[in-house]
Every structure is written in structure tokens, then in C-alpha cells.
mmCIF file of the N, C-alpha and C atoms, coordinates in Angstrom:
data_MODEL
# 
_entry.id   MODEL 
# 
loop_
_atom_site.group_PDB 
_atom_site.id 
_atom_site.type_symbol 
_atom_site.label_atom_id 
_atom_site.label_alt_id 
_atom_site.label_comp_id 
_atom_site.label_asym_id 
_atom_site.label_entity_id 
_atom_site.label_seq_id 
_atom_site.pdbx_PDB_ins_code 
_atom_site.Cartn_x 
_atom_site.Cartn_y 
_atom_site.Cartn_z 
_atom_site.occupancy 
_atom_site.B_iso_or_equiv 
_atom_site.pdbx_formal_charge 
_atom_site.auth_seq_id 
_atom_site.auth_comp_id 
_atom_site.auth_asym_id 
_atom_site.auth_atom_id 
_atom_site.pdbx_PDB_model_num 
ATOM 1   N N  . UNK A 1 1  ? -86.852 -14.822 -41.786 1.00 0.00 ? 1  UNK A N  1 
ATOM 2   C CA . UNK A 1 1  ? -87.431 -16.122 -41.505 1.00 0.00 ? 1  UNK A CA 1 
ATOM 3   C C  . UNK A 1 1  ? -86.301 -17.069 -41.103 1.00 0.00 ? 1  UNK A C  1 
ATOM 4   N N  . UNK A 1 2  ? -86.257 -17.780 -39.996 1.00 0.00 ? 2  UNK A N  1 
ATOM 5   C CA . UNK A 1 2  ? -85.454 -18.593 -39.393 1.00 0.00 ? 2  UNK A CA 1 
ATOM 6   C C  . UNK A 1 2  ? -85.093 -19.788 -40.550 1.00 0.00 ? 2  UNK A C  1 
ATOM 7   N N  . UNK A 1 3  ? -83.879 -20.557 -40.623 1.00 0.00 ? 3  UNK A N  1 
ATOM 8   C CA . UNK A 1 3  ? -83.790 -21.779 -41.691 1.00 0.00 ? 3  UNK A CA 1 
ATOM 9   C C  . UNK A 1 3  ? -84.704 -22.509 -41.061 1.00 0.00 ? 3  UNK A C  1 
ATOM 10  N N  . UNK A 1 4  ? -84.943 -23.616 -41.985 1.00 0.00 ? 4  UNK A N  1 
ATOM 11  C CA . UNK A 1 4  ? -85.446 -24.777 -41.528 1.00 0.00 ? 4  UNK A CA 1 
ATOM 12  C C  . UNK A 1 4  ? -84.522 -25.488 -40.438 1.00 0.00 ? 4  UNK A C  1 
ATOM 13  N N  . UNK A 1 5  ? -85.367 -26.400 -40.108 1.00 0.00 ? 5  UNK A N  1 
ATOM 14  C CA . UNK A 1 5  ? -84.824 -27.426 -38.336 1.00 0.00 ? 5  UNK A CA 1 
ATOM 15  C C  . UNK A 1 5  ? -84.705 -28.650 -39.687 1.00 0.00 ? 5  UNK A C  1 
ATOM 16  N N  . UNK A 1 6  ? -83.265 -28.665 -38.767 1.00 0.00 ? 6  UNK A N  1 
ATOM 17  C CA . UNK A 1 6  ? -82.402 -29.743 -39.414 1.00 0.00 ? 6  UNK A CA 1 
ATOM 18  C C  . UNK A 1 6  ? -82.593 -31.442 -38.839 1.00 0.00 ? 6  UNK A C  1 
ATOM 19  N N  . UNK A 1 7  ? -82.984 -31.648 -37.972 1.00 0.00 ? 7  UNK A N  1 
ATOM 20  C CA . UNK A 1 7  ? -83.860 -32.706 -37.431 1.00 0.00 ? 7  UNK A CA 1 
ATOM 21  C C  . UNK A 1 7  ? -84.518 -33.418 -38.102 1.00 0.00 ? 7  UNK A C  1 
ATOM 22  N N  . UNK A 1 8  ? -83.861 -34.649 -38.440 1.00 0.00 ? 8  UNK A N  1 
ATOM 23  C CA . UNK A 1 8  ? -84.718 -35.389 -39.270 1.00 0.00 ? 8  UNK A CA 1 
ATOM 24  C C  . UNK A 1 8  ? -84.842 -35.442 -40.680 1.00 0.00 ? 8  UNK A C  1 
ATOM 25  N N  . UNK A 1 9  ? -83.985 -34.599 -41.198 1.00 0.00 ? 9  UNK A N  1 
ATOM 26  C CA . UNK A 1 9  ? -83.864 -33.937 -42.938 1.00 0.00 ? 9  UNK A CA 1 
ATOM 27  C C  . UNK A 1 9  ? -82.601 -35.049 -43.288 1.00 0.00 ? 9  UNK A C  1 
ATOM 28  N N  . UNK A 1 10 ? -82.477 -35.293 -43.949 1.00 0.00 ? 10 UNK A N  1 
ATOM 29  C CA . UNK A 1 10 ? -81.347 -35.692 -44.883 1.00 0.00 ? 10 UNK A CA 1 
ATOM 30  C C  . UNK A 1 10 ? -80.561 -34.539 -45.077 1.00 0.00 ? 10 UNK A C  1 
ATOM 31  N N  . UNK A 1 11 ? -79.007 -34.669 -44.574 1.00 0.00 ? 11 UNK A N  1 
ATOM 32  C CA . UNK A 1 11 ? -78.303 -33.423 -44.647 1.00 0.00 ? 11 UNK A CA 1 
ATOM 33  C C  . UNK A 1 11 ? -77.029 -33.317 -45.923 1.00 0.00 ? 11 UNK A C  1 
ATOM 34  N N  . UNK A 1 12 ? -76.489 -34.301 -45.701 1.00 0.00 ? 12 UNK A N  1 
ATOM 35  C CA . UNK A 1 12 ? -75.599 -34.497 -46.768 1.00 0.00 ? 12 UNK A CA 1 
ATOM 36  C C  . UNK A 1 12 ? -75.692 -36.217 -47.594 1.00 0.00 ? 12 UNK A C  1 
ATOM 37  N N  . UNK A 1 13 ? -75.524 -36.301 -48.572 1.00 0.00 ? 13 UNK A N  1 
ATOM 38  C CA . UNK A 1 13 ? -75.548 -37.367 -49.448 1.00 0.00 ? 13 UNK A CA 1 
ATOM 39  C C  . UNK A 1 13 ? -74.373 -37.558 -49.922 1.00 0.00 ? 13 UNK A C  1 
ATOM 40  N N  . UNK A 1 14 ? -73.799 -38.688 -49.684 1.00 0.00 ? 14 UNK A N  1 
ATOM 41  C CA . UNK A 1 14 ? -72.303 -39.123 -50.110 1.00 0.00 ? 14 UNK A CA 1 
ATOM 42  C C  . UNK A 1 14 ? -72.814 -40.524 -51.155 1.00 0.00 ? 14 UNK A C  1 
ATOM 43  N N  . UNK A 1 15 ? -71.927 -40.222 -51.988 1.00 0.00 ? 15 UNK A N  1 
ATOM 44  C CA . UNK A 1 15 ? -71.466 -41.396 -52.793 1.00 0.00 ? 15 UNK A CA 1 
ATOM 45  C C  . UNK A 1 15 ? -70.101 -41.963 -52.994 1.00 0.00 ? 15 UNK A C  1 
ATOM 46  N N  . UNK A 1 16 ? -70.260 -43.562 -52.840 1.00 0.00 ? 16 UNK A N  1 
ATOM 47  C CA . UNK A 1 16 ? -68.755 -44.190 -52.550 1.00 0.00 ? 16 UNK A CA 1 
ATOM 48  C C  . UNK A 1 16 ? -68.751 -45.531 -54.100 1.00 0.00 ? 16 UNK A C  1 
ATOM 49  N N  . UNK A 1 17 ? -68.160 -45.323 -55.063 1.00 0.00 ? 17 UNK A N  1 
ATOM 50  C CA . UNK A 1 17 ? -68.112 -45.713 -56.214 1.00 0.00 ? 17 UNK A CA 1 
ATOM 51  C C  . UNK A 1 17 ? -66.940 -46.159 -57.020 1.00 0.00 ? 17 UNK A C  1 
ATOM 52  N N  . UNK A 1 18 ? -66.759 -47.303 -57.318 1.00 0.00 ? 18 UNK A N  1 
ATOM 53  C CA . UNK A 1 18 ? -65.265 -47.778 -57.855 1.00 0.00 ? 18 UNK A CA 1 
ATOM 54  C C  . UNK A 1 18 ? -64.970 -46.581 -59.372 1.00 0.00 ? 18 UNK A C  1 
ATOM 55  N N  . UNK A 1 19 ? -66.199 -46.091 -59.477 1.00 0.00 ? 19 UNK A N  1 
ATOM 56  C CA . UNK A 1 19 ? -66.004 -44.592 -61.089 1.00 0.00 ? 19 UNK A CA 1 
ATOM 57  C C  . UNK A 1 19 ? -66.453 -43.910 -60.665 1.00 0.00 ? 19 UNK A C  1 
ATOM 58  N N  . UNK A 1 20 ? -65.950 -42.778 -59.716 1.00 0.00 ? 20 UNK A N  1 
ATOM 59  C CA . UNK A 1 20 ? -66.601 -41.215 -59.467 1.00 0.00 ? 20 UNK A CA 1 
ATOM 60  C C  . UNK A 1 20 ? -66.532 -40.530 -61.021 1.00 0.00 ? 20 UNK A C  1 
ATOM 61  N N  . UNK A 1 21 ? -65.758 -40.769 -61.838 1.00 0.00 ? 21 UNK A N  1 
ATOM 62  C CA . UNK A 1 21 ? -65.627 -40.062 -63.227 1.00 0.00 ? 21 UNK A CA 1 
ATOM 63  C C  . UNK A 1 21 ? -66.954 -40.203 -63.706 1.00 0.00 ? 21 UNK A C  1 
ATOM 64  N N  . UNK A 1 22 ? -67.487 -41.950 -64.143 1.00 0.00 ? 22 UNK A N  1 
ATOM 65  C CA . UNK A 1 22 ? -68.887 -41.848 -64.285 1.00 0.00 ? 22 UNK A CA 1 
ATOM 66  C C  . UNK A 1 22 ? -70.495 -41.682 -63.784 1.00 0.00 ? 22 UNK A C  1 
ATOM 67  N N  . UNK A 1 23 ? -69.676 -41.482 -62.666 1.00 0.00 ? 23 UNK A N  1 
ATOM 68  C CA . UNK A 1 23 ? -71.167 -41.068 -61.567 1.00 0.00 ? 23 UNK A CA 1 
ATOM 69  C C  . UNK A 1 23 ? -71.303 -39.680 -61.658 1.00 0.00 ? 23 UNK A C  1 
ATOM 70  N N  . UNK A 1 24 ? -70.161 -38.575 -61.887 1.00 0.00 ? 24 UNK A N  1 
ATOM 71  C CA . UNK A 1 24 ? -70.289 -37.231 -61.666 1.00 0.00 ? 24 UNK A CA 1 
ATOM 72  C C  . UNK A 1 24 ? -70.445 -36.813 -63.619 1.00 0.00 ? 24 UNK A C  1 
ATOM 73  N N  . UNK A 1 25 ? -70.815 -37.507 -64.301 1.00 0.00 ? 25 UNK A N  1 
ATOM 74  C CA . UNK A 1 25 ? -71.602 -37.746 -65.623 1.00 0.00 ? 25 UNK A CA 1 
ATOM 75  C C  . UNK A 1 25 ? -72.962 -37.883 -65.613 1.00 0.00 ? 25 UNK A C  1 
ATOM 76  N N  . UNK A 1 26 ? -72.842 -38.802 -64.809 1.00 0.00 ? 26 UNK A N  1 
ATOM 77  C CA . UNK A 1 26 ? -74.267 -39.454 -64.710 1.00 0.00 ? 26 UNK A CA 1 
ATOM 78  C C  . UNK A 1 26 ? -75.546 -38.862 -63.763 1.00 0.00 ? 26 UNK A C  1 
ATOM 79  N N  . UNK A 1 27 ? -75.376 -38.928 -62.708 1.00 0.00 ? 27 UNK A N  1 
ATOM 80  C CA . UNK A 1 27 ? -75.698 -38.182 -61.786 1.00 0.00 ? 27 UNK A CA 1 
ATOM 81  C C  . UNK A 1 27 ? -76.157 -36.674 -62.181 1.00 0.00 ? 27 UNK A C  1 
ATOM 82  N N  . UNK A 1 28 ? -75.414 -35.942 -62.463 1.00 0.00 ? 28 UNK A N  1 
ATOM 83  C CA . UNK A 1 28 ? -76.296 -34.254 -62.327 1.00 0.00 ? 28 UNK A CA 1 
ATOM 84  C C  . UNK A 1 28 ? -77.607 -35.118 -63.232 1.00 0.00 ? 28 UNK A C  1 
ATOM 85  N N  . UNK A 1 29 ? -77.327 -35.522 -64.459 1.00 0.00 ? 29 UNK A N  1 
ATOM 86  C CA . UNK A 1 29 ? -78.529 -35.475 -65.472 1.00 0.00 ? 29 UNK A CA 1 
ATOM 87  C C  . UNK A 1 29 ? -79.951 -35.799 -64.662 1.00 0.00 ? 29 UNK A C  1 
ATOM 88  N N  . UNK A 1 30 ? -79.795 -37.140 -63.552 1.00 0.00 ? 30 UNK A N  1 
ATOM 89  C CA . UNK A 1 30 ? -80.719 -37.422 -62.712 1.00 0.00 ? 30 UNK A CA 1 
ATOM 90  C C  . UNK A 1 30 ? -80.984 -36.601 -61.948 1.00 0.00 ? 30 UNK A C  1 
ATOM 91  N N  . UNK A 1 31 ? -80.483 -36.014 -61.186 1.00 0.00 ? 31 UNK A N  1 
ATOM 92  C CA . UNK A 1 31 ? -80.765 -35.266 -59.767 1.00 0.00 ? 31 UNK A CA 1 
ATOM 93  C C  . UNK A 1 31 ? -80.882 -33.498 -60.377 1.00 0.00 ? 31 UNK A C  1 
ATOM 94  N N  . UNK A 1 32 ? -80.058 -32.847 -61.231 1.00 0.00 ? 32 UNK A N  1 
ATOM 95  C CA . UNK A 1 32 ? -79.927 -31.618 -61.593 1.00 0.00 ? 32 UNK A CA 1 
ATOM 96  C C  . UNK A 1 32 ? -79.300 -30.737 -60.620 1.00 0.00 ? 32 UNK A C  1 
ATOM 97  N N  . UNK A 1 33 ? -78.200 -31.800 -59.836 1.00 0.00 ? 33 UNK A N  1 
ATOM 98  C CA . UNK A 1 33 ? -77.267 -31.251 -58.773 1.00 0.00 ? 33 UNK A CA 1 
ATOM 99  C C  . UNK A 1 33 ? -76.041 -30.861 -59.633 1.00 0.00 ? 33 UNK A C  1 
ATOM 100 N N  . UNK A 1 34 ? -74.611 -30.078 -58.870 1.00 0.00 ? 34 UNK A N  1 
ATOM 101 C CA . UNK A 1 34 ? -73.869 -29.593 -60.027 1.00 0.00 ? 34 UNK A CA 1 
ATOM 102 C C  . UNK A 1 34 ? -72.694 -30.220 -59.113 1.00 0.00 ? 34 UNK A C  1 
ATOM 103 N N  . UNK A 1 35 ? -71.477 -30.209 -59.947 1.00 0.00 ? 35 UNK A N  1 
ATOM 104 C CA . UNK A 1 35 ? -70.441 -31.058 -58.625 1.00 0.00 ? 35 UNK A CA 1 
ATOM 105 C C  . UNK A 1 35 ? -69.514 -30.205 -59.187 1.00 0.00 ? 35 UNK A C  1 
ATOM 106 N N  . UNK A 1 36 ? -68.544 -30.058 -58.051 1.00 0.00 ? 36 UNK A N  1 
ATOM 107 C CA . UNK A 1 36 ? -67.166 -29.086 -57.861 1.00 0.00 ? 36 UNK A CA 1 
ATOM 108 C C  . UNK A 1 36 ? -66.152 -30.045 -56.837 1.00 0.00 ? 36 UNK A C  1 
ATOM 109 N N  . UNK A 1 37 ? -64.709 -29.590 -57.465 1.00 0.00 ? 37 UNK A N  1 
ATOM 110 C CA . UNK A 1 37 ? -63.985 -30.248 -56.330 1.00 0.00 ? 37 UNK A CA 1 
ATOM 111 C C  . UNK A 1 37 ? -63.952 -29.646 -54.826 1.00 0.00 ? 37 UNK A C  1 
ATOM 112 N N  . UNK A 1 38 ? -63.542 -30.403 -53.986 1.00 0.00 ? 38 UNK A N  1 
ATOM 113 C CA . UNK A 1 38 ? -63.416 -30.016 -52.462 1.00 0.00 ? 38 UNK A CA 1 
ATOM 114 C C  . UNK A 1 38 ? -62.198 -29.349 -52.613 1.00 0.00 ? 38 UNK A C  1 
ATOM 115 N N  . UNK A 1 39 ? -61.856 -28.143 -51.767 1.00 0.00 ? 39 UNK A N  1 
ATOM 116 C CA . UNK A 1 39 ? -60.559 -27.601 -52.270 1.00 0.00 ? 39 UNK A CA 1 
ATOM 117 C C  . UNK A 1 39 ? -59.495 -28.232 -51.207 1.00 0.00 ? 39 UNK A C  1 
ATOM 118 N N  . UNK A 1 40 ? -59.994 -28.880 -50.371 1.00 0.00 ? 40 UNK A N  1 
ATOM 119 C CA . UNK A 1 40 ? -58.942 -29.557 -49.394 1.00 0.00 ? 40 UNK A CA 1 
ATOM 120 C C  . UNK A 1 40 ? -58.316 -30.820 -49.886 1.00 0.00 ? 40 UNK A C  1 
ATOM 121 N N  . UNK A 1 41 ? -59.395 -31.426 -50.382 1.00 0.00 ? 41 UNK A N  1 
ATOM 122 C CA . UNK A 1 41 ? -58.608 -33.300 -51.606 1.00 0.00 ? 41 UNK A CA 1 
ATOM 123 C C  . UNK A 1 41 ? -59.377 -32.696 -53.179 1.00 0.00 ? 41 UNK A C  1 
ATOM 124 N N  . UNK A 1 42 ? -58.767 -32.391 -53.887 1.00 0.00 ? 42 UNK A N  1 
ATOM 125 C CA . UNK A 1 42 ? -59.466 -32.439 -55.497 1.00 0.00 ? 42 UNK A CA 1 
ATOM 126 C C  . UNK A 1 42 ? -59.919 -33.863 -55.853 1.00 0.00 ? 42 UNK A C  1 
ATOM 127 N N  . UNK A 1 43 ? -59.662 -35.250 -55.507 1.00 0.00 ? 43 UNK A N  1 
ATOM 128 C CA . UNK A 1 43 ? -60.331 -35.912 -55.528 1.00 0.00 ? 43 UNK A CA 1 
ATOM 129 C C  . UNK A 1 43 ? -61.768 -36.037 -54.790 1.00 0.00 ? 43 UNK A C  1 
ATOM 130 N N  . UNK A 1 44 ? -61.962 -35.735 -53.741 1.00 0.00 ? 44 UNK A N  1 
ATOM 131 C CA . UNK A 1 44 ? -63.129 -35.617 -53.139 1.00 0.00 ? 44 UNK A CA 1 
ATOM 132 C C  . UNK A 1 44 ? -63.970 -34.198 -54.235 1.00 0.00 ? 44 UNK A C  1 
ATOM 133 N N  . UNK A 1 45 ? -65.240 -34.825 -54.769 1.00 0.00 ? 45 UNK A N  1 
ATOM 134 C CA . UNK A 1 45 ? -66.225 -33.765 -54.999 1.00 0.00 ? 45 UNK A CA 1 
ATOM 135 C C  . UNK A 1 45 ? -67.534 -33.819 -54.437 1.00 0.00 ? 45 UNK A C  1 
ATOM 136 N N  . UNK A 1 46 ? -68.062 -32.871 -54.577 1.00 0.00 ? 46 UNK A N  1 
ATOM 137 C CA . UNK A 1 46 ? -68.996 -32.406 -53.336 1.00 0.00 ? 46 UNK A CA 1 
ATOM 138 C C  . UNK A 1 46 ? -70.593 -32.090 -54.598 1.00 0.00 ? 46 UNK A C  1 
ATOM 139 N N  . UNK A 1 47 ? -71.339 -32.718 -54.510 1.00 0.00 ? 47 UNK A N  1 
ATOM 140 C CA . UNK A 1 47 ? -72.694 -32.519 -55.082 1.00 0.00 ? 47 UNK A CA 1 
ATOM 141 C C  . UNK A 1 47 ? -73.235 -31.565 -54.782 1.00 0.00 ? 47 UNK A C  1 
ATOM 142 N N  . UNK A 1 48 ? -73.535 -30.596 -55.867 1.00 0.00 ? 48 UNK A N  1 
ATOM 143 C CA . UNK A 1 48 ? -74.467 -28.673 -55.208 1.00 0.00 ? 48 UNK A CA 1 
ATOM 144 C C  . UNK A 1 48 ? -75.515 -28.532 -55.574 1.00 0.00 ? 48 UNK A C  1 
ATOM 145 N N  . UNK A 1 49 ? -76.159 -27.646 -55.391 1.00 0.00 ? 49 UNK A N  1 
ATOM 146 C CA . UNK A 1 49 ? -77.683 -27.779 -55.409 1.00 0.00 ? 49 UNK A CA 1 
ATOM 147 C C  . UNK A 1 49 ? -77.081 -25.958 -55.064 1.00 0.00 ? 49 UNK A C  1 
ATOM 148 N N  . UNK A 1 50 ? -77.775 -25.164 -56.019 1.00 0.00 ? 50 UNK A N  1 
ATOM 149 C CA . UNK A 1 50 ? -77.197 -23.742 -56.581 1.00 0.00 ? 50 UNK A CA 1 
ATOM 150 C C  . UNK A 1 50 ? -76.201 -23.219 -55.913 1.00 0.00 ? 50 UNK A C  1 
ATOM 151 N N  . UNK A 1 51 ? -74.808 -24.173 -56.094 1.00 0.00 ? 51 UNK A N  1 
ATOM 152 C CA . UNK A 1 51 ? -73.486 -23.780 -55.560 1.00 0.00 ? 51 UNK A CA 1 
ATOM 153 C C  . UNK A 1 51 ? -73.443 -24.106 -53.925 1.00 0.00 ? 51 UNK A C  1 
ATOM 154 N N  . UNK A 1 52 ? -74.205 -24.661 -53.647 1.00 0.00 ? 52 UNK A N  1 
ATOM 155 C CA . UNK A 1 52 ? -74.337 -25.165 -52.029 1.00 0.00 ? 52 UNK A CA 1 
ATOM 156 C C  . UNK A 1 52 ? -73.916 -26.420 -51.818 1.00 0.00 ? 52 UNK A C  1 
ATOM 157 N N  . UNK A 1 53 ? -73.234 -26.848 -51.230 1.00 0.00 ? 53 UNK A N  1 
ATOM 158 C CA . UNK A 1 53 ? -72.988 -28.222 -50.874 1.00 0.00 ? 53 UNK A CA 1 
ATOM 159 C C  . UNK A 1 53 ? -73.749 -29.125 -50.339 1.00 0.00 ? 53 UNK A C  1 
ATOM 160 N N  . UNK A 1 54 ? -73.926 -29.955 -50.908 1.00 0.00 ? 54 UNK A N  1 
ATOM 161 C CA . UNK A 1 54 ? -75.117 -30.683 -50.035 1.00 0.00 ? 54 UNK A CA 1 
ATOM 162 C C  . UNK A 1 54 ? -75.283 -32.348 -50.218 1.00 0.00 ? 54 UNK A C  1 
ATOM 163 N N  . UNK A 1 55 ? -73.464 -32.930 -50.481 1.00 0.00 ? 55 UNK A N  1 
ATOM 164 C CA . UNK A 1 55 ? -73.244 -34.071 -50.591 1.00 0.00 ? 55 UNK A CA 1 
ATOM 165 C C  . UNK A 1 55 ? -71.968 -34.228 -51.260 1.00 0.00 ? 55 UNK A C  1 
ATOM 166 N N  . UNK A 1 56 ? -70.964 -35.556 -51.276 1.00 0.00 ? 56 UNK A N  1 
ATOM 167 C CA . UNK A 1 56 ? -69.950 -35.997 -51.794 1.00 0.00 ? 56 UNK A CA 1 
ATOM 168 C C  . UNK A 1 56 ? -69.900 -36.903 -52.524 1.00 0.00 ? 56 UNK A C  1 
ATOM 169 N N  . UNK A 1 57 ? -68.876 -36.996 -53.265 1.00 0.00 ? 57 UNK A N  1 
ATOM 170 C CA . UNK A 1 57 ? -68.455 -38.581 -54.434 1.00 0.00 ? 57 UNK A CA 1 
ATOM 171 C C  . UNK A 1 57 ? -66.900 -38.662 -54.220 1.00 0.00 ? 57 UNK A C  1 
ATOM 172 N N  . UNK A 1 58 ? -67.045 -39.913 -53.588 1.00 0.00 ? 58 UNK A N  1 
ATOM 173 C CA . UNK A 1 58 ? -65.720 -40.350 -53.592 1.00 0.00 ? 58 UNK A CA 1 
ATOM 174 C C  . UNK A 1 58 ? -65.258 -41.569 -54.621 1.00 0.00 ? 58 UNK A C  1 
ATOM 175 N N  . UNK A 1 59 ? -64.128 -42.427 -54.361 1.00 0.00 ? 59 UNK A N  1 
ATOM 176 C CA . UNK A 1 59 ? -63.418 -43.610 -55.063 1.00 0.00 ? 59 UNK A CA 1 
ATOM 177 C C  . UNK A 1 59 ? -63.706 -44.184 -53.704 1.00 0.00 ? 59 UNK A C  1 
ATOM 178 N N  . UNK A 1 60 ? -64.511 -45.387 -54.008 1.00 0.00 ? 60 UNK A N  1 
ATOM 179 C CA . UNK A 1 60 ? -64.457 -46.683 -53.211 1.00 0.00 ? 60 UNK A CA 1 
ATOM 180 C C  . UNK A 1 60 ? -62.613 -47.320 -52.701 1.00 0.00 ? 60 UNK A C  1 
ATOM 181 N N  . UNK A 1 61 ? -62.492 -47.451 -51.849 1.00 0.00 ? 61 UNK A N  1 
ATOM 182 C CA . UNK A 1 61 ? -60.441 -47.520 -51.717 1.00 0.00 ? 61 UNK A CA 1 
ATOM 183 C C  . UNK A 1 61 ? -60.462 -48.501 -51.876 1.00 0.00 ? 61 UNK A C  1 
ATOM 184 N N  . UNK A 1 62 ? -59.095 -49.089 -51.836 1.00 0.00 ? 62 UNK A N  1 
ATOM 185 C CA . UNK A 1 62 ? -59.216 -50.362 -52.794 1.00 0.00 ? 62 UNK A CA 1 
ATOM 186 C C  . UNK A 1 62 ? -59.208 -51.372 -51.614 1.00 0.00 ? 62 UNK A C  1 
ATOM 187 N N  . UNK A 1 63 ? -59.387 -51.352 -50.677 1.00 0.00 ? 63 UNK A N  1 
ATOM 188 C CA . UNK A 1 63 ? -59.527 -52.643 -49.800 1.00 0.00 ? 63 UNK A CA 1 
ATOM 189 C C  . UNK A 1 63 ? -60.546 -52.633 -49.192 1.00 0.00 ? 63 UNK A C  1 
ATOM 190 N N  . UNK A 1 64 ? -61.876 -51.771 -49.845 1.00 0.00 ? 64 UNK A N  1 
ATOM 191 C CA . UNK A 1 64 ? -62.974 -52.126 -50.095 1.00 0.00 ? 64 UNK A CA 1 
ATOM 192 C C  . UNK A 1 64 ? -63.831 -52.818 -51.355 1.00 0.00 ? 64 UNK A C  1 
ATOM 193 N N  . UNK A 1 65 ? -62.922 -52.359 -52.283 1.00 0.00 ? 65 UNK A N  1 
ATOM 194 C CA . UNK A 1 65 ? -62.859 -53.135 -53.744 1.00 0.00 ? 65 UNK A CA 1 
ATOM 195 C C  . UNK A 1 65 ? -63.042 -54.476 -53.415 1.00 0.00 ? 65 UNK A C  1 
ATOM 196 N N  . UNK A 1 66 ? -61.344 -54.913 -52.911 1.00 0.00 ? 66 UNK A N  1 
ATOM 197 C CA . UNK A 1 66 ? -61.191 -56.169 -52.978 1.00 0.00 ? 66 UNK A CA 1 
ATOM 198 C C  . UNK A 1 66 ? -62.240 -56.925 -51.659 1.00 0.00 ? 66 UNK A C  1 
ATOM 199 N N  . UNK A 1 67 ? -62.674 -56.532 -51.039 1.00 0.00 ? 67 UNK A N  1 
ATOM 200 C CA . UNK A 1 67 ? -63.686 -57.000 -49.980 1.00 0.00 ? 67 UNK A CA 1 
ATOM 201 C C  . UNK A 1 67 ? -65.132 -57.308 -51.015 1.00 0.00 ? 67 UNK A C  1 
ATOM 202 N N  . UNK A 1 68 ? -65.028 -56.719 -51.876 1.00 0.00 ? 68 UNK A N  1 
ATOM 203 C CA . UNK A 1 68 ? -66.460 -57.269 -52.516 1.00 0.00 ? 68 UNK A CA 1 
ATOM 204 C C  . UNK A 1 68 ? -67.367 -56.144 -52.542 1.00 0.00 ? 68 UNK A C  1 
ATOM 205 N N  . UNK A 1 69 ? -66.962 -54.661 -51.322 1.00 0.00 ? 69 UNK A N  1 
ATOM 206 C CA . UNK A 1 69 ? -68.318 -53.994 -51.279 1.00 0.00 ? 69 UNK A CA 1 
ATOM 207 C C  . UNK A 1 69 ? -68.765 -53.594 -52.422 1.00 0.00 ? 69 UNK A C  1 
ATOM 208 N N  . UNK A 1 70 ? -70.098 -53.105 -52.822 1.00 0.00 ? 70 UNK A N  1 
ATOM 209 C CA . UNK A 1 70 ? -70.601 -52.446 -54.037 1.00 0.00 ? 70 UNK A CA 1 
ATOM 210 C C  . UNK A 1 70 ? -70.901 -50.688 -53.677 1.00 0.00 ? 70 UNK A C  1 
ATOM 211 N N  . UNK A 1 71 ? -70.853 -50.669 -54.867 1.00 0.00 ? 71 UNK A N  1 
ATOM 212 C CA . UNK A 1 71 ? -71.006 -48.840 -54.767 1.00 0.00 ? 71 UNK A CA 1 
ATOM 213 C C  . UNK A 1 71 ? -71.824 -48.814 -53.875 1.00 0.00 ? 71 UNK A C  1 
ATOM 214 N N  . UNK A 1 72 ? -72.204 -47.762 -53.161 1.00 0.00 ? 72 UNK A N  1 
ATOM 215 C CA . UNK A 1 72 ? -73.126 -47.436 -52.047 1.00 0.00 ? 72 UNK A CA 1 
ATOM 216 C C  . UNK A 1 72 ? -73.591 -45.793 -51.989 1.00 0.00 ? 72 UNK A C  1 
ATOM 217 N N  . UNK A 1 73 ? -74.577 -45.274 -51.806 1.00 0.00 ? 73 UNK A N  1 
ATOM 218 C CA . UNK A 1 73 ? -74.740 -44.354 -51.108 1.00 0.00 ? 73 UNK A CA 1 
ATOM 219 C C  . UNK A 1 73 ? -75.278 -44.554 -49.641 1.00 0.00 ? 73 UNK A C  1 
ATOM 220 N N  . UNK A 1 74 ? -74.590 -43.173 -48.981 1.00 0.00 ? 74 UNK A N  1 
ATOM 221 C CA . UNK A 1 74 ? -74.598 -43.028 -48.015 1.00 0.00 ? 74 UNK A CA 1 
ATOM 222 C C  . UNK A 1 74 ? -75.296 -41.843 -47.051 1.00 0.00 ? 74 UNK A C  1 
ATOM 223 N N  . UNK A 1 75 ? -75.934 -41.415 -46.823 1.00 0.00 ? 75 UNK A N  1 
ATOM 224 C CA . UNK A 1 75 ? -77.301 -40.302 -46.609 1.00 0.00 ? 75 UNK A CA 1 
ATOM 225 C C  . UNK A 1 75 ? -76.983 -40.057 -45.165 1.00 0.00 ? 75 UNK A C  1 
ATOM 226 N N  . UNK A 1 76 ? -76.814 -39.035 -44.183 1.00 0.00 ? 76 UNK A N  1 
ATOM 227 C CA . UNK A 1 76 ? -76.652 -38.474 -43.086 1.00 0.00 ? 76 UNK A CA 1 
ATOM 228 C C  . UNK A 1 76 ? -77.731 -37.498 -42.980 1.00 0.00 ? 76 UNK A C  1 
ATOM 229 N N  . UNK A 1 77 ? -78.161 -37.692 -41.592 1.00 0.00 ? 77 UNK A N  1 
ATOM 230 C CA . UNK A 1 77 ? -79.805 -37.499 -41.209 1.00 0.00 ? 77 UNK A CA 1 
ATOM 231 C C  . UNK A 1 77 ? -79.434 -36.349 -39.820 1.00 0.00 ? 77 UNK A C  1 
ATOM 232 N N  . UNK A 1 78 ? -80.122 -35.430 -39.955 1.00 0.00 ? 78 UNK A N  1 
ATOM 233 C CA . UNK A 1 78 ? -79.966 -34.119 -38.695 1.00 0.00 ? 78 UNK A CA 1 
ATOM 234 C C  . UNK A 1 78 ? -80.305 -34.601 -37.707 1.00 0.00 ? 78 UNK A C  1 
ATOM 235 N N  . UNK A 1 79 ? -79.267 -34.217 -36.413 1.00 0.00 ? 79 UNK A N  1 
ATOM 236 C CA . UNK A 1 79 ? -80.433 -34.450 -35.288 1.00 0.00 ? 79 UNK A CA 1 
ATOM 237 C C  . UNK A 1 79 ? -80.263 -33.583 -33.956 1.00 0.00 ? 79 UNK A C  1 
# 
């Protein structure tokens, strides 16, 4: 059976957060996603869904801090 058409799906889910420590706490309990580091930045981790990647958590940098932004997610759409 062919995958699904990626068109229009939500593909990856990023999170940008002044505490990735407490979001990657917090988070699986909500979603029941599992997180691992990226092996290219160990700070960058990657949200799984049965060992599959299927989103990130980063540290907000700090001259977005000081700009005021607030945590955010960020959702990327197939097309």
C-alpha cells in the first residue's frame, strides 16, 4: 500500500521555548510522543511518535528572548 500524500498534512512540529528541559517533561505526558537527541546538535531534540521523527524542541536564542518573543510552536504543512 502506497504512504499517505503528504499534501496538506502537518509534517513536522517544532517547538521554540526559553525551557526545552521543561517542555520535553511536559509534553510526552500530553501528546504520548517520545523525544531523543538529534545526533547532529544534542541540543536540538526531535519529538517521535514510535521512534519516528516527526517534530523538534529547541531553546528560543537569546535575541529572541530579549525581543519579547514568547514560546511558540511552529507546524510545517506538505505540499
Amino acid at each position: 500500500m502506497p504512504a499517505a500524500p503528504l499534501r496538506g498534512r502537518f509534517v513536522w512540529h517544532e517547538l521554540m521555548t526559553s525551557d526545552p528541559d521543561a517542555a520535553a517533561r511536559f509534553y510526552p505526558m500530553v501528546t504520548g510522543w517520545g523525544i531523543q537527541p538529534w545526533d547532529e546538535d544534542p541540543s536540538y531534540r526531535m519529538w517521535t511518535v514510535k521512534g519516528v521523527p516527526v517534530g523538534g524542541l529547541m531553546e528560543m536564542p537569546a535575541d529572541a528572548r530579549q525581543m519579547g518573543t514568547p514560546p511558540s510552536w511552529l507546524m510545517y504543512v506538505g505540499v
